[in-house]
Each structure stands twice: as C-alpha cells, then as structure tokens.
N, C-alpha and C positions, 0 to 999 in steps of 0.2 A: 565612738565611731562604730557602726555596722558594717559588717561584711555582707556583701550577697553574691551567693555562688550558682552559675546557670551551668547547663551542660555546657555552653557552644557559646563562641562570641556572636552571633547574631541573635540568640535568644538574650543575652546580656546588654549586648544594646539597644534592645526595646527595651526591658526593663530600666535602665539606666536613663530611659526618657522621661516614665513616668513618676520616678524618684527624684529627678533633676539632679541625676550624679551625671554630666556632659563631658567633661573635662578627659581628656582620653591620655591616660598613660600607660607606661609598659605593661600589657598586662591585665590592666583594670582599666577601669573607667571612676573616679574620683567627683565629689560635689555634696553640700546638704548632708555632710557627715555621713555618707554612702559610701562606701568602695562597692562595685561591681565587679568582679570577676569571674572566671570560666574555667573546667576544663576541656577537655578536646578528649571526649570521650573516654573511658578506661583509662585514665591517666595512672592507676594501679593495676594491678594485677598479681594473681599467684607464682609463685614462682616455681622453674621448671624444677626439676630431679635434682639436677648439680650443685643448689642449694644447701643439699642435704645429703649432700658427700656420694653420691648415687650417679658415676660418669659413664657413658657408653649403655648400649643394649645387653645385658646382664641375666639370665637368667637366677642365678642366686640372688640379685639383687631383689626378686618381683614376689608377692605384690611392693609396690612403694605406697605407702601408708605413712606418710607424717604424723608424728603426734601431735605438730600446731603446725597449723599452713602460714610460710611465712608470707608477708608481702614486700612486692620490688616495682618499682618504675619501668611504666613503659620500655619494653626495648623495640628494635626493629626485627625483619627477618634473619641477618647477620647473631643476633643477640647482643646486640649494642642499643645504647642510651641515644635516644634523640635528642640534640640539642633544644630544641623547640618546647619539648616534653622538660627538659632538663632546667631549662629558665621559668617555664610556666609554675614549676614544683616549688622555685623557688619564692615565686610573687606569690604564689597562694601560702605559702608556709610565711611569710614574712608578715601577709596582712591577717591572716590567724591569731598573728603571735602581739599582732598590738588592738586587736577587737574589743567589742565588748560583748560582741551578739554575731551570732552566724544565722543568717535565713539562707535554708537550702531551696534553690530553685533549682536543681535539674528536675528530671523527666518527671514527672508525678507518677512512679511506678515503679517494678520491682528492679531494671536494671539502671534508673534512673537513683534511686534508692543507695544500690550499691556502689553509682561511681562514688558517691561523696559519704559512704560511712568507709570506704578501704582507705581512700585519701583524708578523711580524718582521724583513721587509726593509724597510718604510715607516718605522718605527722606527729604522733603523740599529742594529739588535741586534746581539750581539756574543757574551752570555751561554750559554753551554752548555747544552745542553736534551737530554732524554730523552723517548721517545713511550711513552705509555700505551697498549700495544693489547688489546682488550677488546673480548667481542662480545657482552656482557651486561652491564645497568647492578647487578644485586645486589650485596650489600655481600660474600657471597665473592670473586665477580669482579674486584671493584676493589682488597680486597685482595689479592689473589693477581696482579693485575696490575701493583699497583705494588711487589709483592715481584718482578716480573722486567720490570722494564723496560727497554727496547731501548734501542740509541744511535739517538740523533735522523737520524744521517746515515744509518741502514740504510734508511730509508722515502726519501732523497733522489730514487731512480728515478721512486717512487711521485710527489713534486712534480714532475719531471720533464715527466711524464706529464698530469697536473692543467694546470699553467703552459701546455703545447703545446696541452690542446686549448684553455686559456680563449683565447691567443692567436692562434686558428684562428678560432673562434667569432666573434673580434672582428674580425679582418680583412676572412673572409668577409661575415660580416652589414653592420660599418659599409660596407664598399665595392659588394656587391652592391646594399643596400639604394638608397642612394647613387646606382648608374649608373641602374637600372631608372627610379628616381624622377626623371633627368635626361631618359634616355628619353622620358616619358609626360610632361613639362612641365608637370603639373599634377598635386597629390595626391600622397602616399608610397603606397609601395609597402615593404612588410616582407620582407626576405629573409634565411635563415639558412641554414648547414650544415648540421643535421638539418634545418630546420621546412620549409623547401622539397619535399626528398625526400620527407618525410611527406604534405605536402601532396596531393603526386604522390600519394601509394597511395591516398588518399581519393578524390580525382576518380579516377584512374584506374579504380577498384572501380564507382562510381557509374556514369562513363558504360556502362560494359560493362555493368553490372544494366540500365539506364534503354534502352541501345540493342540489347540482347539481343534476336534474333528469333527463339522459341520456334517447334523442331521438332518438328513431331505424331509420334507413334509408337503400332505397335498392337501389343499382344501379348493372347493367347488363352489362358485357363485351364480347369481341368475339376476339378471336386469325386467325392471318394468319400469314403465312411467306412470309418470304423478306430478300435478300441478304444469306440466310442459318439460319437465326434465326427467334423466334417467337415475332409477334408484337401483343402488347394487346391493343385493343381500349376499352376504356370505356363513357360509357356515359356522357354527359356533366350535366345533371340535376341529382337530388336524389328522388328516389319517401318515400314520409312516409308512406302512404296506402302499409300494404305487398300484400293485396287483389288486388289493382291496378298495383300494380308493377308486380304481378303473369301474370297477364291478358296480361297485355303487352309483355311479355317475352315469353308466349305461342306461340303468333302471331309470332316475331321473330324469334325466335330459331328454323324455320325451314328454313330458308335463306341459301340457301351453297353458295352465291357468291353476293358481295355488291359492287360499286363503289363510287368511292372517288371523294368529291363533292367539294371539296378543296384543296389549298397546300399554307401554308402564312411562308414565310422566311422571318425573319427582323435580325437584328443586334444588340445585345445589348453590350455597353459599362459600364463596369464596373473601376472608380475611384478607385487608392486604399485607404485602411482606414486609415483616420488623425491619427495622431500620439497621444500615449497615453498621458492623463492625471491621477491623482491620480484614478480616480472612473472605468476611463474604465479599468485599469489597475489592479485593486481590481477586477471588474466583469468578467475579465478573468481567472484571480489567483483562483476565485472560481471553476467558469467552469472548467478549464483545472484538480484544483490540490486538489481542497477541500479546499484551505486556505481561512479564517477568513476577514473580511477587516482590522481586527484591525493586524492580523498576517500580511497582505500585505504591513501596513503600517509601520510595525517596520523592516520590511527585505529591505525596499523601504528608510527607512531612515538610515540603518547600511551601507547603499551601498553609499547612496551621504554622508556622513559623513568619509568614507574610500575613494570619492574621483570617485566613477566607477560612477554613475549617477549627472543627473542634481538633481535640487530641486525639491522632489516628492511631494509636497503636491501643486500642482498647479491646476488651474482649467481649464489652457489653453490645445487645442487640435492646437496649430497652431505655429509657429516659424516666426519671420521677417525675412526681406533679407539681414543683418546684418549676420543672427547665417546661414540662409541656406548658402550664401558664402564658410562657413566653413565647409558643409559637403561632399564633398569630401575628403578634408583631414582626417576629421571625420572617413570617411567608409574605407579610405587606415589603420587605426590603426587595423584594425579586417585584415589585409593581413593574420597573420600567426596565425591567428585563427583557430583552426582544424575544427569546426562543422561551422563557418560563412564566413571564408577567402574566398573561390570562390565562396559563391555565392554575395560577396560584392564586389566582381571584376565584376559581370556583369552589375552592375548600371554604366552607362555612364555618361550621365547627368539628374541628381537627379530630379524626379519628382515635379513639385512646388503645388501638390495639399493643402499641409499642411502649406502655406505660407501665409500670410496674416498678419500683422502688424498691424491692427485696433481691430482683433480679438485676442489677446494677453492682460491677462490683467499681475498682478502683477510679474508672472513668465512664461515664454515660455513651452509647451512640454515638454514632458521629453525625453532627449539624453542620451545617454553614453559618457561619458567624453571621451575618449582615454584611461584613466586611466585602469589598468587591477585590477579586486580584488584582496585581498590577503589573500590569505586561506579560501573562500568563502566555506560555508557550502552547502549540497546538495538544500537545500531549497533557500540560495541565490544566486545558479545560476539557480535556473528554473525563479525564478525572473527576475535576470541579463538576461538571454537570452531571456525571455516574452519581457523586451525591447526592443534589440537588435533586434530581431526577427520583431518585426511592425515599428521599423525604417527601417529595410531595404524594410519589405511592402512598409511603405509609400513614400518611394523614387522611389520604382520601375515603370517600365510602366504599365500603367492601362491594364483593362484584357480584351478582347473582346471574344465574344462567339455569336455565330449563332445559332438562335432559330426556329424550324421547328414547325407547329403544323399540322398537318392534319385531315380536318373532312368528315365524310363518313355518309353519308342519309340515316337510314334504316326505310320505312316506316315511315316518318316523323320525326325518332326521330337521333339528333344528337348523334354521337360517335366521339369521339376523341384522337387522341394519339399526345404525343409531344416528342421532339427530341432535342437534344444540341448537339455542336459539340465547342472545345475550337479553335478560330482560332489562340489568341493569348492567350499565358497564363498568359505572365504580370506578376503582385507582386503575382498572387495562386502558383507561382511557388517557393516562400519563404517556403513558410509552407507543400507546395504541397497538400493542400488542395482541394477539391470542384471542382476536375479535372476532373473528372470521364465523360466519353462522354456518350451519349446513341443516338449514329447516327441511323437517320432512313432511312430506304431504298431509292432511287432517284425515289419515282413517280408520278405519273403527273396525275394533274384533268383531272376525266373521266377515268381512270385507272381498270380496275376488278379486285376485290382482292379477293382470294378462302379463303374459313372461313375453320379452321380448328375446331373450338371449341366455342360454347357458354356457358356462364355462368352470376347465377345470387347472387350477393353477399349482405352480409345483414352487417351493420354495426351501431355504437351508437357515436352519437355526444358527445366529451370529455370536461369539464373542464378546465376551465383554472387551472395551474397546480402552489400547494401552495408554498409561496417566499422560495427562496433560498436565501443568503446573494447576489449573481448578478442581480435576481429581485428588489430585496426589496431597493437595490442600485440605481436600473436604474427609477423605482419609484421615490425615494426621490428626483434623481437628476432632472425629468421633473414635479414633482409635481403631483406623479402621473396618470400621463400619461403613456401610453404606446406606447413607440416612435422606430421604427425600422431605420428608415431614419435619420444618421447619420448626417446630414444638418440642418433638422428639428430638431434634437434634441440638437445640437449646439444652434439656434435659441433662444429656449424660456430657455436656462440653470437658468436665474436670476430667473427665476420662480420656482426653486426648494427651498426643505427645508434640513437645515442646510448646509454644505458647505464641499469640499472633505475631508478639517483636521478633523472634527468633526461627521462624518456621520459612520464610526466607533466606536466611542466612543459611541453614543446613542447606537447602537446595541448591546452594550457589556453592558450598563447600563441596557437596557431592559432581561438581558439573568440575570444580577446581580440581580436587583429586583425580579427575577422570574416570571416578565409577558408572559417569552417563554422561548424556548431551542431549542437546535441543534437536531434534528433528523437526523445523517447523512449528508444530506447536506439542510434539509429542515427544515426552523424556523417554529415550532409548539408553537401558544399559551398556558400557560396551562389555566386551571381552574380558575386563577386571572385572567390572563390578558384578558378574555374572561367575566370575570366578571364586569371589568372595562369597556371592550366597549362595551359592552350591556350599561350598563350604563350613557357614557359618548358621543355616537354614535352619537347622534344629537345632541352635546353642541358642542356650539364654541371653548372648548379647542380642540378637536377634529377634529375641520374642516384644510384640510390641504391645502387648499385654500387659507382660510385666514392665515395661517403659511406662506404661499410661497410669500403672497405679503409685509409678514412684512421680509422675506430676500429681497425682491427685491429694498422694501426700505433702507437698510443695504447695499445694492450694490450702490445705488443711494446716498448713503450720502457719501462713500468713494469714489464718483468722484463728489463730492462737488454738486452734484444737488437736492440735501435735504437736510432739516433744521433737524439738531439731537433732538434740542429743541421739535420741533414739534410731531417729531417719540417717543418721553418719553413721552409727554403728550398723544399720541393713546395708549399707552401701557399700561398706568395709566388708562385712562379708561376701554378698556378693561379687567384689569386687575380688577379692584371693579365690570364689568360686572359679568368674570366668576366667582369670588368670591358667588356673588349671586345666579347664577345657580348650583353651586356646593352645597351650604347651603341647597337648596331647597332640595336637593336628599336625605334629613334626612328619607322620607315616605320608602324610597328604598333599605334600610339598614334592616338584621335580626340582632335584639338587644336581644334579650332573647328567650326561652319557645324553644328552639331545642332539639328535641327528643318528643315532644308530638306527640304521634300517632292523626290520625285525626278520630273523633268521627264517620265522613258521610261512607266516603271509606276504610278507615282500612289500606290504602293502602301509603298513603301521608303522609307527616309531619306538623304540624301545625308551621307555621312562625308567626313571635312575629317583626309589624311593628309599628308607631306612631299611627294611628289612626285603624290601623286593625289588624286582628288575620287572616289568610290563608293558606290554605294548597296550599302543594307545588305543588300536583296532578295535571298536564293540565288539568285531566279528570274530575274534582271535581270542585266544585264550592262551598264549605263548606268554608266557612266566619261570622265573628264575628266582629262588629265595638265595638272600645274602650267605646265609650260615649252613652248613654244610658238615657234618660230623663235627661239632664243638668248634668252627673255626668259621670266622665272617670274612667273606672275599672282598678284594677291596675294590675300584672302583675301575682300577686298571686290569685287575682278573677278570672281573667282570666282563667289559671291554673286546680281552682279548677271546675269551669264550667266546661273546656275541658274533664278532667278527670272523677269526681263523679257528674256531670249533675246539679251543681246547687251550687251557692255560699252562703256563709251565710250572716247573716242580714247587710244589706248595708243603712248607714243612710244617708238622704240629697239628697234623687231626690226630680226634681220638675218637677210635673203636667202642663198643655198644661196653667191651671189659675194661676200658680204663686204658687199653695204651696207645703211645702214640705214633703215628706214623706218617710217610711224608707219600706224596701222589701228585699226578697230577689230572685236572678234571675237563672233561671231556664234555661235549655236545654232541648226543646222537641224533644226526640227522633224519632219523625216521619215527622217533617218540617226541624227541625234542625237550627229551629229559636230562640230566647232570647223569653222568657217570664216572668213576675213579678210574684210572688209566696208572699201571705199577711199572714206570721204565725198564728197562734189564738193566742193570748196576755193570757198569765196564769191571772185567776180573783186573785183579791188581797184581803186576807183570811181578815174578818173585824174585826177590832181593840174590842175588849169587852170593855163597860165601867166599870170604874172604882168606886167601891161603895165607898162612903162616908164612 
C-alpha cells in the first residue's frame, strides 16, 4: 500500500481522482492500493516555554534557549488539543504505520515542506517517502508528477531551511516578547523577527508624512501655439526665494517672442513586465481593488486549488524554456474568451523577456492553467484576470515611444517642454494603459515661437506618501528599498524580509495586535505601535537590515550553501543580545502615579519611572529622582510630595560621612526642587522620682 499525504482535504481529493483512491473514509480517501490522506495545515508545531519547565514571565528565566526544540500537536488559543487535530493525528500515524511508501503532496515549498517533515518526525517515522513536486493541481500535472518523482531526501536543504527559520521565529518572538513585556510590568507587548521590522517601516513612513515640512517653490511658464493647440514650456529649475523668483519673472514676462535653442528626439524602448509572482500580484490587487495581501492570497489559492492558476505562492517572476514551449497553446485556451480571445490572438511569437531558467527558484511564475474557473466569484475573477491580463503583457512586443524635448533660452534661463508620441504600442495595448500621446509640434532649432501667455506658479514639495499594503509589500520585499526598476528589483529579492507565503500573515498579525489598522487603503499606526517604535527604533530587533540578512541566509541554506548549525547559533546570540536590550527599557515604561497633575505647569502629567518622577509636558522640565541621600522614595512618598508638598518622616538617609538620619522631604514651591525638612522632636516630659 501507498500513502499520499496533501496539505488539505480538497487538494487530496483531486489527487485521489486521478489515482483512483474514491472510496472516502475517516480521514483518507482508500482504492488502487492508495490511501490519500491530509493535514489541516501545521498539524505540528514547537512547543511553547512550559515544555521545558519555563512557567510565567521570568526574568531569570530569559534567554529560553532549548537545546532540542521539542514537538507537540496542534493546540487551540486556550492551549488545548483539538479534537479534529486529535483524530486526524491519529489516521495519519495509523496509515504510516502499515505503508510501504509515503509520497508527500503538501505545498511544494518551504512551509509546505515543513508541515510533513515535523509530522513525520512527531510520529517516529521511519518509512521511505518520495516528494511530489508540482506547480499545478491539473490532472496532467499530477500525473506527470508522480510519473517523476524525487527522493524525499533531495528537498532535505529545503527542510533545513523551513526548520531554521520556524526555530528563529520562536526564539526571537517567545523571548523578545517575553523581556519587553518584563520591561513594562504591566500588559504584553508582541515581538517578532519580521513583525517588529515591519512595524518599523509603517511608523517610520507615517512619522516622516505626518512631520514633513513642505518647501514652497516657484517656477514660471509661457504658452505659444503649434499645430492649432496650446504648448506650455516651463522652466527647467525651481526657485525657493519667492523675492527671487518675482524679480526674475518681472524681467521676462515682457518677451512676446522667444527662440528655440533646442530640439533632442531619442527613442525609448520599453520591455514588457515579467510576469507576476505572489507579492507583485498582491501590490496590484491593492492598487487596482483595495484587496488585502492576505485577501490576494486566499482568492490566489481558491483558484490553483480549482485548477485555473499555477502555484501562487511563488517568488519567481520568470518561467524556463520548458513551460515557455507551452505558451502558445497556453494563450490559444483564452480563444473564446469574451474580454481576452482577441487580444490573445495577436501574440505571434511570445515574447521571451520572462524566460530565464537560472532565475526560477522552487516554483516558475504564475500562469493560468487552460483550466476555466467554475463558478468564480466577482473578486475571483478580477484576480483570474490580473493574471491573465500581465501574462498576455508579458508575452506581448515591447513598447516603443519617441521622446521629444524642447528647450528655448529666455534671457539665460532655461524653459522646457516635452512631448511623446507611441510608435509602437506593444504589451500598453493589453491593458491600453499609458497611451495617451502629447505630440509636439515639428520645429526646428532656431525657430521663433510668439508667446502667447506668461505665468508664474508657486507650489510645495510633498511627502512621501504613508504605506499602503503595495508599499509596505514592495518595502519588505527589497528590504526596504524603494526600487522602481523591475531588474534591479529582481536582483537583490533575497535581501528582503519574510517571504511571499508569509508576508501577509505578518500584516494581518500587526492589524491583530493592534500595532495598526486599515485606513482605507492606508496602514495607520495607532498609539501602540508608535509606542513601541519610539521605543524599539534603534534596537536591533528593529533593524531591518539585519532581518533581511538572516532571510538571505535562509535562502542560502536551502541551496545548501549554509551551514543550518551555524545560522541557530547567530540566532542564539542574537537572541540573549536583544534579550538584554529589551530588559534595559525597564527606565522607559509608566508603572504607576498617572493622573497626578504636575505641581510646575499645571498643565502635564507626572510619569511614575524606575529611577524618576517626570512630567509628560515637552514644555516642562519638572523632575523628581527616586533616590535621595542613599534612600529610594517609594511610590506613595512620591505621591504625597507631588500632591501636599512634602512627605512624612522618612527613616534611614545617609549623610555625604556615612550616617544616618531620618527627615522629612519637602517641595519648594518656587525651584521645585527636593529639600529635607528636620521636625523639632517633642522634649520628653521628665519621669518624677519616686519617694521612698
């Protein structure tokens, strides 16, 4: 008997068709010496601290550093076993235990990978298994897939790789989380390996929109006609000075006739755009529609699971010359397409800008199978056809366009207009985008142009403008870069943080936490998460740098050119590093005394830190330190100081010579300094002798 194990019961029941295992039982699907079975995602996992004797938030406990990470079943949010979870474990270990051969069908990739090597190590497997790899659920696909199937151990890097980061993931998070929340005494606090750094790029983006101070600029333009219409030259420089810019414009603006000192025609060739992967394919789904990444990714996996797309969660933008062969017959499937049959008739021979077989890692591009949906909802075809759509870009012929600019001398100062004309339109003619011509008149240096109009216009330098989920995507995926050139931005991909399956998931964690929310279509920090990275800004959990070089050795260990070994012991350190920086942040946390007005300004709040009392006022400087001659006030001296100007008798300072004395301390109302206050000691009434 064979076992085949899918992620998901709908992936298993395709498979289970074209194996002719029908027959449906608990669990699996039976026939033709096949069991079929599934899990339901992570049906393993790490397990938490408690594991490993480590109960409650613990300082002396931290870092937690297991020397083997165990593994445990699914639990729920309670930390209990799901039954569901709890019978599936059972039927997969049962048909395990009588097999002769395991072919893994989950996900062709690194968390697909890791659901079935934890559940075959949780198990104590031992059975010899082969991997199904497939980047299409069609029933050619799966035949032809499991006519060449791999040995199970060629993909071990790939676990490798998976295993390192889930147990980075875990370190990081349970122990940053952990110190930070020790830190602050009161409340968790959420920290992760990516979600942190992400975090970073949201507030960072925000405060700079929000604290941006827009610089005025004037620049001056002048109308003539040409060919029957009006052409506006503007100046090529910005003046800031409006006094300068006046002066100059005065001098001009009585010009009625200029010549043109210029005329530069060049050609620009436009490529069309590689074909989507998961991330570009979510940054458009925003753009175009308002969806989610995590929304893009569940309409992106309803579709290859029913058979109309490849495998979306890939991080390739490129296809070999294997799959391109195929696209011809590919694009004759959309013949009687109503919105794409003609214009998939005019691809002749398919562009090979998206071809490259070196650049391809675990899954090719994403295509449309041939496959039609069935019964696709309105959101799954604007999806469906977002694909379809920049497949047939990217086969089409590239665009060319002729680019005019003309400049004209007036009184030294350049003016400028520019002009486009589409010679050819290529793949803009898919979408019929960015067509738009703005021909400029035929004329020639040295030319006299009659002015019909001058003017001088004032405008303010803008903001970069705060993430949208297609930002905050196109961020994570260069590392915070901001990369326009589609080449370039292929180039340094390993250098981004987290990876297209998961890069969703963080976002919707940070929305879950309540470090942000959706505005629309713009991610706003709120008040937490703005909390936290002030805080966290220049710590290493933080930096997203160092995030993008621990994926890039994550990438490097699944093509076998890092030691995993090594990569756990960076993490381990790291990991007791930020421990320590986090611990520190104890000074940085408000633990008590909110609501005390502040004695100076009237105006602030007095904040209740470890070693200081502060009000919250920028405009204030009203401060109080805990310790005071060798003796730290407690939170109710404190208090009473803030409040009635003066605590009561406090025993146990010591003097600058070592001794000790008792006082009590004082607020003077006009420094608004501490000072000691020595009660008079009542005399003690004298004992009468006693007569004989």
């Amino acid at each position: 008997m064979i076992t085949i194990i899918a992620e998901k019961p709908s992936v298993a029941r395709q498979i289970s068709r074209v194996v002719g295992a029908m027959e449906r039982k608990v669990g699996y699907y039976g026939g033709n010496n096949n069991c079929v079975t599934w899990a339901f995602g992570h049906l393993i996992q790490l397990a938490m601290p408690e594991a490993y004797g480590v109960t409650g938030f613990r300082r002396e406990s931290l870092p937690i550093i297991p020397d083997d990470f165990q593994l445990v079943s699914r639990k729920d949010a309670k930390g209990k076993e799901d039954d569901g979870v709890k019978e599936q474990l059972r039927v997969i270990k049962n048909l395990f235990e009588h097999t002769e051969k395991i072919i893994v069908a989950t996900d062709a990739g690194r968390e697909g990978e890791l659901i079935f090597r934890y559940l075959y190590q949780y198990l104590g497997c031992h059975v010899p298994f082969q991997r199904l790899w497939i980047s299409s659920l069609t029933d050619k696909a799966i035949k032809e897939g499991l006519k060449n199937l791999k040995d199970g151990h060629d993909y071990d890097n790939l676990f490798l790789s998976a295993k390192a980061r889930s147990e980075a993931d875990w370190l990081v998070g349970i122990n940053a989380t952990q110190a930070l929340t020790i830190a602050a005494g009161k409340g968790t606090y959420s920290l992760g390996r990516v979600q942190t750094p992400t975090l970073a790029m949201v507030c960072r983006r925000f405060l700079e929109n929000k604290n941006f101070v827009p610089t005025p600029f004037w620049q001056m333009h002048f109308t003539t006609e040409g060919d029957g219409k009006a052409v506006k030259f503007l100046t090529a420089d910005r003046w800031k000075d409006k006094a300068d810019a006046e002066a100059v414009y005065q001098k001009l603006k009585s010009a009625n006739s200029v010549a043109i000192a210029k005329v530069e025609c060049r050609e620009k060739t436009e490529e069309p755009p590689l074909l989507y992967d998961l991330t570009t394919l979510q940054k458009d789904a925003n753009v175009r529609y308002g969806f989610t990444a995590e929304q893009t990714l569940t309409i992106a996996q309803k579709l290859y699971e029913a058979k109309a797309i490849t495998y979306p969660r890939t991080s390739s933008r490129y296809i070999p010359d294997d799959v391109y062969d195929e696209i011809p017959k590919l694009l004759r499937t959309l013949a009687d397409n109503e919105q794409w049959g003609a214009l998939s008739m005019t691809i002749h021979k398919p562009n090979r800008h998206s071809v490259n077989a070196s650049k391809v890692t675990d899954h090719h591009a994403l295509l449309i199978t041939g496959e039609k949906p069935q019964y696709p909802s309105n959101d799954d075809k604007k999806i469906y056809n977002l694909i379809v759509a920049r497949m047939l870009e990217a086969f089409s012929d590239k665009c060319v366009k002729e680019l005019t600019t003309i400049t004209v001398d007036v009184n030294g100062i350049p003016f400028v207009a520019k002009g486009t004309v589409i010679r050819q339109q290529g793949w803009r003619f898919i979408m019929n985008e960015d067509t738009d011509t703005d021909h400029l008149p035929n004329w020639k240096e040295g030319q006299e142009l009659h002015v019909t109009g001058w003017g001088l216009a004032d405008g303010k330098t803008k903001p970069a403008a705060i993430h949208t989920e297609a930002t905050l995507l196109s961020e994570m995926e260069h590392c915070g870069k901001n990369i326009d050139d589609e080449e370039l931005a292929q180039a340094i991909k390993d250098c981004g943080i987290g990876t297209p399956a998961t890069r969703a998931a963080i976002i919707e964690t940070l929305i879950d936490r309540e470090y942000m929310i959706r505005l629309n279509k713009q991610l706003i920090p709120t008040e937490k998460g703005l909390f936290i990275y002030n805080l966290l800004k220049d710590k290493q959990i933080a930096d997203v740098a160092m995030t993008g070089q621990w994926e890039q050795s994550l990438a490097r260990i699944e093509r076998g050119e890092h030691n995993a070994e090594d990569f756990r012991k960076g993490i381990e350190d790291y990991t007791g590093s930020i421990v320590r920086e986090l611990l520190s942040l104890e000074d940085r946390f408000v633990h008590s005394g909110i609501g005390i007005p502040c004695p100076k300004c009237g105006k602030g709040t007095m904040q209740f830190y470890k070693k200081i009392v502060k009000c919250d006022n920028p405009a204030c400087d009203c401060h109080v330190f805990r310790e005071k001659a060798g003796k730290e006030l407690t939170n109710d001296q404190l208090k009473a100081l803030l409040t009635e100007g003066r605590t009561g008798i406090i025993k146990g300072f010591k003097s600058k010579q070592g001794n000790s004395f008792d006082a009590v301390v004082t607020l003077n109302r006009e420094t608004f300094q501490t000072e000691f206050s020595f009660p008079e000691r009542k005399s003690q009434p004298k004992k009468s002798k006693s007569r004989k």
